[in-house]
N, C-alpha and C positions, 0 to 999 in steps of 0.2 A: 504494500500500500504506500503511495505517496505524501507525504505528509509538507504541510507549505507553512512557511512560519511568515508571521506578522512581523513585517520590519521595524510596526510602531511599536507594539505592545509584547512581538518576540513569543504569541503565544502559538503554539504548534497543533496547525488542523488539519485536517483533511477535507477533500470538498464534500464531502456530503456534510461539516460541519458550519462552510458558507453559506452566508444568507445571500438572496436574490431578493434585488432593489434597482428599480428605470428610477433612472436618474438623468432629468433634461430629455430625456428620448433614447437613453443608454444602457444596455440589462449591465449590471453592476452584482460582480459580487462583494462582497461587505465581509471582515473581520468580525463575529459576535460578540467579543470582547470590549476590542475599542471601536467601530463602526467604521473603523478607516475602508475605502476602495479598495478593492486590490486586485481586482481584472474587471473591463468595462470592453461595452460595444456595442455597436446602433444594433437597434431593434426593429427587426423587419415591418413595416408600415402595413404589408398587406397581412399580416398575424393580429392585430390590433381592431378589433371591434369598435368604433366607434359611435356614441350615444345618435349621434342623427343616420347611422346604416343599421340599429339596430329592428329587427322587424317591431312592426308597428303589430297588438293585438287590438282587435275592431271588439 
């Protein structure tokens, strides 16, 4: 298993211990410790549901 350590906080996870956070339009994963980024990148626009293409119920 790979394990990634925190550059800020030095604390040693693994990704299934990263949180996932869009951030500005970016999927981000996050440090759970100290909240710092630590891998970022655009997030495909056609994945994204948006509130006015959502189906309309009558």
């Amino acid at each position: 298993m790979i394990r990634i350590v925190c550059p800020s906080c030095h604390s040693p996870l693994s990704r299934a211990e990263l949180e996932q956070a869009t951030i500005d339009g970016h999927l981000s994963m996050v440090c759970p410790e100290c909240s710092m980024v630590l891998l970022t990148e655009p997030v495909d626009e056609h994945l994204i549901q948006h509130p006015e293409e959502a189906p309309a119920h009558a």
